[in-house]
NUZA-364396 format. One line per 2 residues: number of its first residue (from 0); for each residue x, y, z of C-alpha. Coordinates in steps of 0.05 Angstrom, whole numbers. Layout:
% NUZA-364396
NUM> X,Y,Z  ...
% end
This chain:
% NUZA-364396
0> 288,1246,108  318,1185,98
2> 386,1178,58  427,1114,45
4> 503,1123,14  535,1064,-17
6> 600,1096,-52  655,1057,-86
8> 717,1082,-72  745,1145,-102
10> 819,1105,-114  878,1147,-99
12> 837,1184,-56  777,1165,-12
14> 759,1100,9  688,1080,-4
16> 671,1101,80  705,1160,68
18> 664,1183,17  608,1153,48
20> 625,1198,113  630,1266,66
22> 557,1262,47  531,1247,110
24> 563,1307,132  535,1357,84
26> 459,1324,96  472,1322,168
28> 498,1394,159  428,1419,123
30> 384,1378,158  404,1348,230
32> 349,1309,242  360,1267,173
34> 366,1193,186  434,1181,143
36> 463,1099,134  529,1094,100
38> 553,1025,73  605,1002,50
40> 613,992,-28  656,950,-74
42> 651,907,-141  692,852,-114
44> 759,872,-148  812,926,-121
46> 782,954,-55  740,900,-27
48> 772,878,26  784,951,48
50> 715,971,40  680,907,83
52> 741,914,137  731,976,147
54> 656,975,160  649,910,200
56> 671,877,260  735,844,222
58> 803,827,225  854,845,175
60> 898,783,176  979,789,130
62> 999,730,113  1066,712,70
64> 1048,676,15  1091,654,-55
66> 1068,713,-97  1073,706,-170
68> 1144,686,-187  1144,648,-132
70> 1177,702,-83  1149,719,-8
72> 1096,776,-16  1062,798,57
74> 982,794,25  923,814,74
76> 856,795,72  811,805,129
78> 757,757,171  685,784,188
80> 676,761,264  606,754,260
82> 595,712,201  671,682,206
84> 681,695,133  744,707,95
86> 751,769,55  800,754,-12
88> 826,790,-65  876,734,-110
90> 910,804,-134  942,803,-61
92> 980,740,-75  983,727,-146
94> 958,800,-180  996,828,-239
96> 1010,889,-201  1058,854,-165
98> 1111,852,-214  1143,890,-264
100> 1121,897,-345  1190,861,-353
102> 1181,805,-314  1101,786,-340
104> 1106,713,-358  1056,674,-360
106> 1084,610,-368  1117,631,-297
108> 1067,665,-262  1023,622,-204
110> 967,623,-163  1010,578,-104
112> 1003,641,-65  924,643,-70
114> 921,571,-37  964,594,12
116> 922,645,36  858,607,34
118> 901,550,74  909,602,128
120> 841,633,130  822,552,141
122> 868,547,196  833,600,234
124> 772,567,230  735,599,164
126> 699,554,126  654,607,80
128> 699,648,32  683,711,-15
130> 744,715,-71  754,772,-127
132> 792,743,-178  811,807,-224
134> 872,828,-235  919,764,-244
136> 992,756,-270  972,678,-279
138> 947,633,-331  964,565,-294
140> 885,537,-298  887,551,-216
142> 932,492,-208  974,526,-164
144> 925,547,-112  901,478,-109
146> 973,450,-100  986,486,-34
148> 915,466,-19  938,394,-23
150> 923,374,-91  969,331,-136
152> 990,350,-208  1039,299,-234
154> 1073,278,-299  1078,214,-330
156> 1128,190,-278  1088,211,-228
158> 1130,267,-206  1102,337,-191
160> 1095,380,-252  1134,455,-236
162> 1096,514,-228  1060,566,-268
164> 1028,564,-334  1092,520,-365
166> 1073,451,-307  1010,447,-348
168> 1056,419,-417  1069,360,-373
170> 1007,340,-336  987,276,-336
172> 950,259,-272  915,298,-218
174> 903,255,-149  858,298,-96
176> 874,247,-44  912,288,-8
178> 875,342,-4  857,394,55
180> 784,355,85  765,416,108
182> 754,438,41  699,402,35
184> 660,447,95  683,505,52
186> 641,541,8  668,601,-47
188> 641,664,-76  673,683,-135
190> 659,751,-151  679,739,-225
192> 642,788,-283  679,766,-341
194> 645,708,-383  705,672,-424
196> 703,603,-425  775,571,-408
198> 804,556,-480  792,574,-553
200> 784,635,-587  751,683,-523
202> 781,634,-475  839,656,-417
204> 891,648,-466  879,683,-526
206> 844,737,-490  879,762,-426
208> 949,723,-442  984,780,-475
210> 975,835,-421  1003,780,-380
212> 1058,777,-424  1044,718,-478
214> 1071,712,-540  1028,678,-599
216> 1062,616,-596  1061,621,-516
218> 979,634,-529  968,574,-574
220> 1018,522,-522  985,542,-456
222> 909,538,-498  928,467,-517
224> 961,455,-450  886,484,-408
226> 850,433,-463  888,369,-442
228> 888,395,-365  800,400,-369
230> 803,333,-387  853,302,-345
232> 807,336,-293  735,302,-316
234> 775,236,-287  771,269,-223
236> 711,313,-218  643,314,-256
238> 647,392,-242  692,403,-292
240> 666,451,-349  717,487,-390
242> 656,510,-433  626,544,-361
244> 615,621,-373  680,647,-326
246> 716,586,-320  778,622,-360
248> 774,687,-306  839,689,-273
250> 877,654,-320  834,592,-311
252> 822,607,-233  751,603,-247
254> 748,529,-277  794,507,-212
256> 744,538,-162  690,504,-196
258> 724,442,-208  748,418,-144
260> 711,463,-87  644,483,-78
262> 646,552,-103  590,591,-146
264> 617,647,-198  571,710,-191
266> 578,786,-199  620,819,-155
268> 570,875,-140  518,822,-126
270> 552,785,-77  568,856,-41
272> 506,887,-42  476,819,-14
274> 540,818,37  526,893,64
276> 449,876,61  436,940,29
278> 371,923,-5  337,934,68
280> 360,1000,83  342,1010,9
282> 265,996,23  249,1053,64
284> 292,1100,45  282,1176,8
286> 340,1176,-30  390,1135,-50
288> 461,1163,-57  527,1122,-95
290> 577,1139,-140  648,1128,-156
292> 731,1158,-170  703,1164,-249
294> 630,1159,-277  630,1142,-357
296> 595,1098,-407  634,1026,-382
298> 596,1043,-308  533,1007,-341
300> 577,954,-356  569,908,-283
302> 600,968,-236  580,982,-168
304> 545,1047,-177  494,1008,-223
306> 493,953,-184  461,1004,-128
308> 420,1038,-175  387,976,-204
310> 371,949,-133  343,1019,-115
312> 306,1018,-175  263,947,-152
314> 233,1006,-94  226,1058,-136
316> 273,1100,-108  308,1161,-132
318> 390,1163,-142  441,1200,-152
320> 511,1192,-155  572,1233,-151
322> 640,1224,-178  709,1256,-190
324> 696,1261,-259  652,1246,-317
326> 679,1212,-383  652,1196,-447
328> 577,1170,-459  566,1182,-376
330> 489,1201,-407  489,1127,-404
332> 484,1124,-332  415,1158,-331
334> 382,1094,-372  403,1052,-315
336> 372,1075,-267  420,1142,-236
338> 373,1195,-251  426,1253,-240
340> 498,1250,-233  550,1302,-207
342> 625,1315,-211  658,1350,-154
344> 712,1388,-179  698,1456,-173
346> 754,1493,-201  815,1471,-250
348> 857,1438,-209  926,1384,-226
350> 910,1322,-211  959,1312,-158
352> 915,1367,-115  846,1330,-135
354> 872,1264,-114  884,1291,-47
356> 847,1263,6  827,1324,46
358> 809,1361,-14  773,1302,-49
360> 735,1303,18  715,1374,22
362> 696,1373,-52  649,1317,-48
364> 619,1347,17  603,1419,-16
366> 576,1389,-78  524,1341,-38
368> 508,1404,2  490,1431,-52
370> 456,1383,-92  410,1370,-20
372> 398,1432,-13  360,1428,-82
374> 327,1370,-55  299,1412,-2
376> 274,1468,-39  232,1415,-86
% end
């Protein structure tokens, strides 16, 4: 029997090798001789570094970077030896999480801290990038990440226009002389899964701007502000598109990437499942195991475990996932492709106990046990 595991990450409790490792070790358990691969699994948001260090030959690099306020944050990304590729998560730098419900500003909040890191990963000789851009405290159009990357954002007296969401209000020019050349031997995969344009009604603005801290009036400036900025940038670029499905992810992170570097926008679970080449342990395989920290009716919605289901799917192969716990409309999950799904809690328990890692670990082993030794029998 052959069994390939791609788990995202149960969060607060395993990491995505972790789980990985507990059903290897109930197959392995039932049937020795079972041929078991475990890969690493992610959507390209929270985890992804994690999940790809962890699994490869990598590095895990901290650099201090501006975070979003502009104060020193220690952010980590890691390199993949092999393929010398940088790793990325913008959260690390410039993530929402990084700052308190008090302090969200948008008109404050910058991606200076993203450049920074992608200045660094340069230095040490990467030139091919993979970037999830969830989870920002920014809506600055990305022109902070492409200030520390050398780019020039001035105001009619051709001074440098401050940071954050508010510089925007004053830009006048944008001059790329100056930046990084090695940008141009650099190519970007932006695990991005949202589809908002970068103004109007669905763009950055008026949809992610208030958990980000926007007011209305802040919402309809920094829309007007992202307007004026797409056009100063069609002087400078024939990429620009603030009409481009994603160019408002990230607060407008998405129209800089496409704008001034050569960078594609793609699902994060395509890029990863391409990255771990999963599809050719898929081929041959018997059964193909994923899962993740909480199954429900938003897993169809782009998430990893149907991201592994749908490639199994192209072979025919059967799947089944396993997860903390189940929410509302899970059924869902069986029309795309997981054809049975299992929680692993087996008793009531406080959550504080569940999230434990040695007793999410034992529960996920016993229920695969379990559930293979079903697969036996049949």
């Amino acid at each position: 029997m052959k069994v390939v595991v791609a788990i995202d990450s149960f969060k607060g409790s395993l990491s995505s090798i972790q789980a990985g490792e507990a059903v290897k070790e109930a197959v392995k358990k039932l049937n020795p001789d079972a041929c078991v691969t475990v890969k690493p699994l992610a959507d390209g948001g929270e985890g992804t570094v994690e999940a790809l260090a962890s699994a490869f030959d990598s590095e895990m690099i901290t650099v201090s970077v501006s975070g979003p306020l502009k104060e020193k944050v220690d952010a980590k990304y890691c390199i993949l030896k092999q393929s010398n590729t940088a790793i990325m998560e913008m959260a690390a730098a410039s993530g929402i999480t990084l700052i308190s419900e008090s302090e969200r500003n948008p008109l404050e909040t910058t991606t200076y801290g993203v450049g920074e890191m992608i200045k660094d990963a340069i230095s040490r000789g990467c030139r091919r990038f993979i970037m999830g851009i969830g989870g920002s405290a920014t809506n600055d159009g990305g022109a902070g990440m492409l200030s520390a990357l050398g780019a020039q954002f001035l105001d009619s007296s051709g001074l440098p226009v401050a940071l954050g969401g508010k510089g925007l209000k004053d830009l006048a020019s944008i001059s790329l002389d100056s930046m990084m050349p090695e940008l141009k031997e650099c190519t970007f995969s932006i695990a991005c899964d949202v589809k908002n344009p970068l103004c109007g009604d669905n763009g950055c603005s008026a949809v992610y701007g208030p958990q980000k801290g926007a007011t209305a009036q802040m919402i309809t400036d920094m829309d007007s502000w992202l307007k004026k900025y797409a056009e100063i940038a069609k002087t400078v670029s024939a990429n620009a598109d603030e009409n481009y499905e994603g160019a408002g992810a990230a607060g407008g992170l998405g129209f800089a990437f496409l704008t001034f570097t050569n960078a594609r926008l793609q699902s994060g679970i395509d890029i990863i499942l391409k990255e771990i080449n999963l599809e050719e342990d898929v081929k041959d395989a018997d059964i193909v195991v994923t899962g993740e920290g909480r199954l429900d009716g938003q897993t169809v919605m782009g998430k990893a475990p149907i991201g592994v289901a749908k490639l199994a799917k192209k072979y025919g192969k059967k799947v089944i996932a396993f997860s903390g716990c189940v929410g509302d409309n899970v059924e869902a999950c069986n029309d795309h492709g997981i054809d049975a799904f299992f929680p692993i809690l087996r008793t009531v328990t406080s959550l504080d106990e569940a999230l434990k890692t040695e007793n999410a670990y034992e529960n996920l082993k016993a229920t695969a046990y379990q559930v293979f030794r079903l697969i036996k029998m049949g």
